[in-house]
C-alpha positions in Angstrom: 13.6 6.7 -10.2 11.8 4.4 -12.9 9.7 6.3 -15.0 8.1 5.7 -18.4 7.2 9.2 -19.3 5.0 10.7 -21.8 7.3 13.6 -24.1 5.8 16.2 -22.6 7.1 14.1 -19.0 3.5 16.4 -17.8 3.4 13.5 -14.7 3.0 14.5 -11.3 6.0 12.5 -10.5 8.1 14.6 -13.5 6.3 17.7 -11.8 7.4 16.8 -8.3 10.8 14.7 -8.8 13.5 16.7 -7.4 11.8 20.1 -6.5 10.4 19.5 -2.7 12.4 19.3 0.3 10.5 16.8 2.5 11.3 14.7 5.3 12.4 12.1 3.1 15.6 14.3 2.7 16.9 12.4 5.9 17.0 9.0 4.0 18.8 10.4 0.9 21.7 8.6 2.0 20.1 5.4 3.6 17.5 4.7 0.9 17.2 4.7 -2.7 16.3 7.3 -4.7 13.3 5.6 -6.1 12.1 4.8 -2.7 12.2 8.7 -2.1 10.4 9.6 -4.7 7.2 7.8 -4.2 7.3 9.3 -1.0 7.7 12.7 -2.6 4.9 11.9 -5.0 2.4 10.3 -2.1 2.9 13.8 -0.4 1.6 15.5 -4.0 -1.1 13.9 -4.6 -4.5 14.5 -4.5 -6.3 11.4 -4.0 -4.9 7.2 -4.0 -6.1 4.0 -4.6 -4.2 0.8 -4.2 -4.7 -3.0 -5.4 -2.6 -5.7 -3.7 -2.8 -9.4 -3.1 -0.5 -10.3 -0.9 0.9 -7.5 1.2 -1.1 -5.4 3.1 -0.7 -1.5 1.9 2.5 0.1 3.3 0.3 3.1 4.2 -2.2 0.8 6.4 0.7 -1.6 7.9 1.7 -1.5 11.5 5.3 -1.1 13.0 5.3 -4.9 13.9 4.2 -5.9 11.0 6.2 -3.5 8.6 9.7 -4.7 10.3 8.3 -8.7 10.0 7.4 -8.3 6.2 10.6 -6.3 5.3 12.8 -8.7 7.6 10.9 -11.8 5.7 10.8 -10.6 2.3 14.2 -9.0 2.2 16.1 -11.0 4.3 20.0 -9.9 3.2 19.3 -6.6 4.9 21.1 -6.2 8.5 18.7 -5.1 11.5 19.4 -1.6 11.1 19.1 -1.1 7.4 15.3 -2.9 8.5 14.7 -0.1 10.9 15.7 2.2 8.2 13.2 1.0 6.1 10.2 0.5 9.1 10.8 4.2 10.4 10.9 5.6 6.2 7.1 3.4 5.9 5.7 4.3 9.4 6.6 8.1 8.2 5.0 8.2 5.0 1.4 7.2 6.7 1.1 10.7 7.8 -0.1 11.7 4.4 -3.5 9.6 5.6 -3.6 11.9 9.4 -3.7 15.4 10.2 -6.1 18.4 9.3 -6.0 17.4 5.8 -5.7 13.3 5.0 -5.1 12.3 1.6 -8.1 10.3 0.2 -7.1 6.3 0.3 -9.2 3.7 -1.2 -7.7 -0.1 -0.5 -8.4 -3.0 -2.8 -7.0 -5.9 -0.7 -7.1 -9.4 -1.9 -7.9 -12.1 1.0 -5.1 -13.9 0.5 -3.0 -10.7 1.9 -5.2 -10.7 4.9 -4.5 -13.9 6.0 -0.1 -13.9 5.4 0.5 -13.8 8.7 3.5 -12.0 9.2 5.4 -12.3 12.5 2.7 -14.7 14.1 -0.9 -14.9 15.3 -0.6 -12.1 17.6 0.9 -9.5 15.2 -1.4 -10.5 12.3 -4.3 -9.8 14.7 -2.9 -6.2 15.6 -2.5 -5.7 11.7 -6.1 -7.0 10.9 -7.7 -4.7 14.0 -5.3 -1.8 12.6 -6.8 -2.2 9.0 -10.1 -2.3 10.3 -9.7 1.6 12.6 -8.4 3.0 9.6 -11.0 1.9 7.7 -13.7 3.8 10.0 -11.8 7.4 9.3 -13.5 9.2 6.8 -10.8 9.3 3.9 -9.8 5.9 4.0 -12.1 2.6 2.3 -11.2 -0.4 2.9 -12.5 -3.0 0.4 -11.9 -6.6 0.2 -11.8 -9.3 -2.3 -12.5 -12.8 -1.1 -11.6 -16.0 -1.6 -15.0 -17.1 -3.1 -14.8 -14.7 -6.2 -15.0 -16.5 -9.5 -12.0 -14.3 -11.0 -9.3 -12.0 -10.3 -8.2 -9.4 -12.7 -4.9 -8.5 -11.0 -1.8 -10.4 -11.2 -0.4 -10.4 -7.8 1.8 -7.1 -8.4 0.5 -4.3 -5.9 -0.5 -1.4 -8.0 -0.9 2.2 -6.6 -2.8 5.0 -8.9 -1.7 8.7 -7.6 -3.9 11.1 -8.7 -2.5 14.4 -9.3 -4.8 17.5 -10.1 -6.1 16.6 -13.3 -6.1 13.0 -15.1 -3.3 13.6 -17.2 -0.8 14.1 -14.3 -1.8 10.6 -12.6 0.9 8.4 -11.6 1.4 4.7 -11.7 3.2 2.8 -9.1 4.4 -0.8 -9.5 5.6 -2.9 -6.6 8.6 -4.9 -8.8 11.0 -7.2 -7.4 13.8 -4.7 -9.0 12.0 -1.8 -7.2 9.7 1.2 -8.1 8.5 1.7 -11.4 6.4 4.4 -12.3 4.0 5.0 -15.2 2.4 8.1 -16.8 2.5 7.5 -20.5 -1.4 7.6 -20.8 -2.2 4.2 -22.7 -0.4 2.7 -19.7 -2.9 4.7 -16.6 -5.9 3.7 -19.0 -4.6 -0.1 -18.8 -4.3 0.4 -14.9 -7.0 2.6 -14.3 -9.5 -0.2 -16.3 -7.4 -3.3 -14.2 -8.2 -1.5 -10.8 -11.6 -0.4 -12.0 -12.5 -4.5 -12.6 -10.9 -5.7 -8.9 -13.3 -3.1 -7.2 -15.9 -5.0 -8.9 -15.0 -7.6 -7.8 -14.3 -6.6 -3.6 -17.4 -6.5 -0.8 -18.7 -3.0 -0.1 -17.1 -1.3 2.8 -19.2 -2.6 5.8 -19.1 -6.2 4.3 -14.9 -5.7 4.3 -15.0 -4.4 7.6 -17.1 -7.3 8.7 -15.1 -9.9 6.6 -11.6 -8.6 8.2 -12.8 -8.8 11.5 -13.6 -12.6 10.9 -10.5 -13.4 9.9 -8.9 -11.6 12.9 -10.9 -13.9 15.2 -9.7 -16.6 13.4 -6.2 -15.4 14.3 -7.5 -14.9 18.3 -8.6 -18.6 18.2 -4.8 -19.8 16.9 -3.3 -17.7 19.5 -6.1 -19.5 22.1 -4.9 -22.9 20.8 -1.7 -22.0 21.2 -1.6 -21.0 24.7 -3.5 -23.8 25.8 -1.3 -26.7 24.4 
């Protein structure tokens, strides 16, 4: 695990890491150790909020889509090592089901809503997955289009964790070395301030809905075209 701790390490990540069996266990040998303890730290926290332009949230992806993005974006991994990594995603969403979901708020950049990973008819599936969870009462959906004058983020997904109190927030960066995770508190004020200014910036939760569902016709009409060439 990456972690830029505080002294004290009083994180939720340096409170969890290492102390809870989960199901996670079962990819110890498959996965890397980073990988499992975001998973561990997901399952720990109290309340999340992720910003991302270009990839739909791993918690709000669908099975097709999942094994097209990690077959695309990694693509020296062999077809099993992919399923690894679908069935390891797929598993972590149940922190957003049962009795007792884990609070979710999205901040998804157009751009990431119109990738179109694995084809017309998978991106639609995605799109009309995005928009069900975004009707369950712990999960908002917010988009930011196209048409907005700025964007404060810089592409990188970021992910807030909220532990019990502010001081034991996590981080979570999206790198292209992997997982990093931040707690040293000037670093979750930058974050917290970055993610604050993109919500800003996204359409209220009906308007998201709306806009998402849009862009999924627009997928329906490619498939259309498609069939009828």
């Amino acid at each position: 695990m990456v972690v830029a701790s505080t002294d004290e390490d009083c994180s939720l990540a340096g409170m969890t890491g290492g102390r809870t069996r989960g199901w996670w266990e079962e990819y110890r040998e498959i996965l890397s150790a980073d990988m499992l303890d975001l998973a561990e730290l997901e399952r720990h926290a109290t309340a999340m909020r992720i910003a991302t332009a270009i990839h739909m949230p791993g918690l709000l992806q669908t099975r097709d889509h999942a094994y097209a993005l990690i077959s695309e974006i990694v693509p020296s991994l062999a077809p099993h090592e992919v399923e690894h990594r679908v069935s390891y995603r797929i598993k972590k969403q149940a922190v957003l089901h049962g009795a007792s979901p884990t609070p979710y708020t999205a901040i998804i950049h157009e751009a990431a809503l119109r990738m179109g990973f694995g084809g017309s008819a998978v991106a639609r599936a995605q799109l009309q997955h995005l928009i069900d969870m975004s009707e369950r009462e712990k999960v908002t959906v917010l988009v930011v289009p196209f048409g907005v004058p700025a964007f404060p983020g810089s592409g990188q997904a970021i992910v807030c964790v909220r532990g019990p109190v502010p001081r034991l927030d996590t981080i979570n960066l999206d790198t292209d070395h992997g997982t990093e995770l931040l707690d040293a508190e000037s670093k979750l004020a930058k974050y917290r301030t970055v993610m604050e200014r993109m919500e800003k910036c996204a359409l209220t939760p009906v308007k998201s809905r709306d806009y998402i569902r849009g862009v999924a016709r627009q997928h329906t009409t490619q498939i259309l075209e498609r069939w009828t060439c």
